[in-house]
C-alpha positions as CSV (number, residue, x, y, z in Angstrom):
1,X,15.1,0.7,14.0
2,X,15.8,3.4,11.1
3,X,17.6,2.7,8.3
4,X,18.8,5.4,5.8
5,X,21.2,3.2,3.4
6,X,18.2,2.8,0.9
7,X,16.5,4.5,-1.4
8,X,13.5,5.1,0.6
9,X,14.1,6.1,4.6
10,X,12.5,3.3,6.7
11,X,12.1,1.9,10.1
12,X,11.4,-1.6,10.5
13,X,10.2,-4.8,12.4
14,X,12.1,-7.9,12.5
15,X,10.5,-11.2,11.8
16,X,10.2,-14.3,14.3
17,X,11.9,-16.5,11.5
18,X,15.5,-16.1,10.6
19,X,15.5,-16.4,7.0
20,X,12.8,-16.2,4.4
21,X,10.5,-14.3,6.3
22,X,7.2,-13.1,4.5
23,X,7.7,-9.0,4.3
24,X,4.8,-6.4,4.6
25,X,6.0,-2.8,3.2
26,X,3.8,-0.2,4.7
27,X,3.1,2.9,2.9
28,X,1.7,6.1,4.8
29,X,-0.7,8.6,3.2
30,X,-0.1,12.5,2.2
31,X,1.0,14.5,5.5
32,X,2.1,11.7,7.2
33,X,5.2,9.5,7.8
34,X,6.6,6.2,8.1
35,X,5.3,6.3,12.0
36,X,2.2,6.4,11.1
37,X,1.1,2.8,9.9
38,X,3.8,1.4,11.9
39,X,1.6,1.8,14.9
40,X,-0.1,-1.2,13.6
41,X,3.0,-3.6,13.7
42,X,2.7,-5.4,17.3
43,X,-0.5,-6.2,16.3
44,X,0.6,-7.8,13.5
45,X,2.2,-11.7,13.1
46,X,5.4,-11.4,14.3
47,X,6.3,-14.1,11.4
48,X,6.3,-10.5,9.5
49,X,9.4,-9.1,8.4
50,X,7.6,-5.2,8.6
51,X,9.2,-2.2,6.9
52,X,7.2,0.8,7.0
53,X,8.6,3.8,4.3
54,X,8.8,7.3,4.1
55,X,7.5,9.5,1.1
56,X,10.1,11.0,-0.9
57,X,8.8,14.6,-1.2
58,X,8.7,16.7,2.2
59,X,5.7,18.8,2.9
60,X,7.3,21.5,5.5
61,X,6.6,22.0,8.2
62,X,5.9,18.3,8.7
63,X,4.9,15.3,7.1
64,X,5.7,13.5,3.7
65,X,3.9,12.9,0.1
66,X,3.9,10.5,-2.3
67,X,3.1,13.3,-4.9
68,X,1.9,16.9,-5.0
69,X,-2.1,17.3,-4.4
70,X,-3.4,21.0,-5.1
71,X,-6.8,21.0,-3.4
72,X,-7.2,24.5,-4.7
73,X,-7.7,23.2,-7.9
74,X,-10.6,23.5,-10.5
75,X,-13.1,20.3,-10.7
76,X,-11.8,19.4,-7.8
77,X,-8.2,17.9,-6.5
78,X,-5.6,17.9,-9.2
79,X,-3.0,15.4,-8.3
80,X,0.8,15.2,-9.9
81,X,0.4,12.1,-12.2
82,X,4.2,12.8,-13.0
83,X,5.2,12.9,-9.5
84,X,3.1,10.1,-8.4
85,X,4.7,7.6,-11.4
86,X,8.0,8.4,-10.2
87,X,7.2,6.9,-6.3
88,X,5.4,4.3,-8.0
89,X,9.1,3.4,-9.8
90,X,10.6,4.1,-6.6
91,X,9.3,2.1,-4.5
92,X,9.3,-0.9,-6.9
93,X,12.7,0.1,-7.0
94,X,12.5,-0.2,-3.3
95,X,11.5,-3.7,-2.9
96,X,14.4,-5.2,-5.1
97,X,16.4,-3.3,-2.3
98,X,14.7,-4.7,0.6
99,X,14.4,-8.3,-1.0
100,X,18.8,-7.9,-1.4
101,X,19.4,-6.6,1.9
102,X,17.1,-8.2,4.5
103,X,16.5,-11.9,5.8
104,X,12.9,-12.0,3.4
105,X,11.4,-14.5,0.9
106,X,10.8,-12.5,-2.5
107,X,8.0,-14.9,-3.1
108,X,5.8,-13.5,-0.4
109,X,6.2,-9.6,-0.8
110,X,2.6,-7.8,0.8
111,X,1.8,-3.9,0.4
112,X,0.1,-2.0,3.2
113,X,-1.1,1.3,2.2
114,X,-3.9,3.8,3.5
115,X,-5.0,7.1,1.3
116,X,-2.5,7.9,-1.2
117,X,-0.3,5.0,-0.1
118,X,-2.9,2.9,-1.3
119,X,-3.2,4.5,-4.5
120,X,0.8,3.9,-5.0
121,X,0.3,0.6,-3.5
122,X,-2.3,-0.4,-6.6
123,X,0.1,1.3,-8.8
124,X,2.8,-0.8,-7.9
125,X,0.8,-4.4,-8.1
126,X,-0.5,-3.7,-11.1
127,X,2.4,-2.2,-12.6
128,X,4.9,-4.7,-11.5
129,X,2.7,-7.8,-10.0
130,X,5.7,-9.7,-10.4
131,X,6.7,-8.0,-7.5
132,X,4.2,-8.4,-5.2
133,X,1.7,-10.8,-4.1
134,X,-0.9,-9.4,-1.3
135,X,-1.7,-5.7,-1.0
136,X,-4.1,-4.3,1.7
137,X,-5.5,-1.0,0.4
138,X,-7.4,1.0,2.8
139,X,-9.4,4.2,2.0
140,X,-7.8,4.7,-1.3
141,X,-8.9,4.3,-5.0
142,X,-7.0,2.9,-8.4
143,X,-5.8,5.7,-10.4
144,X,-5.8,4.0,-14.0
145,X,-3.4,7.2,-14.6
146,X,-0.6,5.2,-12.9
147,X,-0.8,2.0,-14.7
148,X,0.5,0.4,-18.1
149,X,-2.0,1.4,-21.1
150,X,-1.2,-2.7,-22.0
151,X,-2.3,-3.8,-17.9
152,X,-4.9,-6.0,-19.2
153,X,-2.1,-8.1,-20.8
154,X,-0.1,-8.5,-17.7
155,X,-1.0,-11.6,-15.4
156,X,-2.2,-11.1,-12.5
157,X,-3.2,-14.8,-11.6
158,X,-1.1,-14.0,-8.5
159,X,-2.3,-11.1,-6.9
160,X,-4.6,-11.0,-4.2
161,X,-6.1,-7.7,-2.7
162,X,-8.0,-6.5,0.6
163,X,-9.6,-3.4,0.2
164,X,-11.7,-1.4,2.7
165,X,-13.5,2.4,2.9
166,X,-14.8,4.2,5.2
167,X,-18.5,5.0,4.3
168,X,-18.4,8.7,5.4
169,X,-14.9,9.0,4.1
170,X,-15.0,13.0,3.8
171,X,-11.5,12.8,1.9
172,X,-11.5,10.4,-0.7
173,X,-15.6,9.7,-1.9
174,X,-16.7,6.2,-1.3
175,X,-17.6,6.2,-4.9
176,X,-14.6,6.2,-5.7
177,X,-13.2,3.2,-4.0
178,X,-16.0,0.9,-5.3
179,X,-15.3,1.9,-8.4
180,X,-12.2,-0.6,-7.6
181,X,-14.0,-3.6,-7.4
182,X,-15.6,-3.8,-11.3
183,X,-12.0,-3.0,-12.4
184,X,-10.5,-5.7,-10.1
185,X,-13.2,-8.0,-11.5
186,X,-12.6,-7.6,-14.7
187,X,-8.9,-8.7,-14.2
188,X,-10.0,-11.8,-12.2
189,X,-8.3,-11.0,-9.4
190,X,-8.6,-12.2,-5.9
191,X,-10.3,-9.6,-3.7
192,X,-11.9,-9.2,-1.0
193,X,-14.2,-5.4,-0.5
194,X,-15.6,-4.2,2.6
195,X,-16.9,-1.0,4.1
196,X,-17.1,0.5,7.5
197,X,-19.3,3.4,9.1
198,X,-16.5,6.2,9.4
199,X,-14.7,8.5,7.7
200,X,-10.8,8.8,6.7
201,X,-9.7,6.1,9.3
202,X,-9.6,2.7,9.7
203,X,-12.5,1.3,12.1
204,X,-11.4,-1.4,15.0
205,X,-13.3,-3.7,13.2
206,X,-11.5,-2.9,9.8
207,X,-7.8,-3.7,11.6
208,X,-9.3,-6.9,13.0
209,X,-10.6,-8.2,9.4
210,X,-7.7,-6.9,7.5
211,X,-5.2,-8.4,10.2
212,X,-7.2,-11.8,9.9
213,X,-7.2,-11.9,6.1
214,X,-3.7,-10.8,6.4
215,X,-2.5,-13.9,8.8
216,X,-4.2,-16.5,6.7
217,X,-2.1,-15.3,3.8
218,X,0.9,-15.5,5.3
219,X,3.1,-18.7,5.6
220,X,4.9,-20.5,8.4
221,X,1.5,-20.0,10.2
């Protein structure tokens, strides 16, 4: 079912429970849209209230972005910290809207994200944790670019994170994701790392972890 009457376009899932569902936002990565992930959702508890988002910027002749990446740039990809901020805002924005309008429990808000949905979905839970309290981040990094310069003053006492990586990811350097778990340390928060024998993708056996650690997270189960 797509909705349009929100800031971000969406299509969504409806829970098994009535009222104060536990709510997973999905977030695609550069090129794609909010189809893509959603592929995942009737494999997913159907305790889930599921909404899986669009990018804001279009990227003819298809596909969306979260922000602008220029791959022709010097020292590699140059990406538009600008840009990227603003979906950051938006889709915290996003989730006040989706907490007002559907049948979900604010308490239990989870982020879904692969590539560059992932590295909005860090930005958002550490920039508003708050707002969130599970985020499953596959084959992306933390950009520290998108966070508070004060983060380590925040509390994050709530959060808890899965994070995955292909180890021949060809896109986004598997260096770069591990870099994740010293900084996630150092915060003391909950995570859980792992790393599977592919490229940009998510394994079988990545879906079946993350889908496990997701359903012991989730109440009503």
């Amino acid at each position: 079912m797509a909705k349009t009457n929100l800031s971000l376009y969406h299509i969504i899932r409806e829970s098994s429970l009535k009222t104060n569902a536990p709510l997973l936002i999905m977030l695609h990565g550069y090129g794609s849209d909010e189809t893509d992930l959603y592929a995942f959702a009737s494999e997913l508890p159907e305790a889930l209230f599921i909404i899986s988002v669009r990018a804001p910027f279009p990227m003819p002749p298809y596909g969306n972005a979260w922000y602008a990446i220029n791959f022709e740039a010097e020292k590699g990809k140059w990406s538009d910290t600008k840009q990227a901020a603003a979906s950051r805002d938006l889709i915290a924005h996003f989730i006040d809207e989706a907490i007002a309008t559907y049948p979900v429990d604010k308490d239990h808000v989870s982020l879904l994200g692969f590539s560059q949905g992932t590295v909005l979905g860090y930005a958002v839970a550490l920039t508003y944790p708050h707002k969130v309290k599970n985020l499953v981040a596959l084959s992306g990094y933390i950009n520290t670019d998108l966070i508070p310069k004060d983060f380590k003053t925040l509390d994050y006492s709530k959060l808890d994170f899965y994070c995955s990586h292909g180890s021949l990811d060809q896109v986004i350097p598997v260096e770069w994701a591990r870099q994740s778990k010293a900084f996630l340390a150092q915060l003391h928060i909950k995570f859980q790392y792992a790393e599977f024998p592919v490229g940009h993708g998510v394994a079988p056996q990545n879906f079946y972890e993350l889908k496990a650690w997701l359903t012991q997270r989730i109440p009503h189960l």
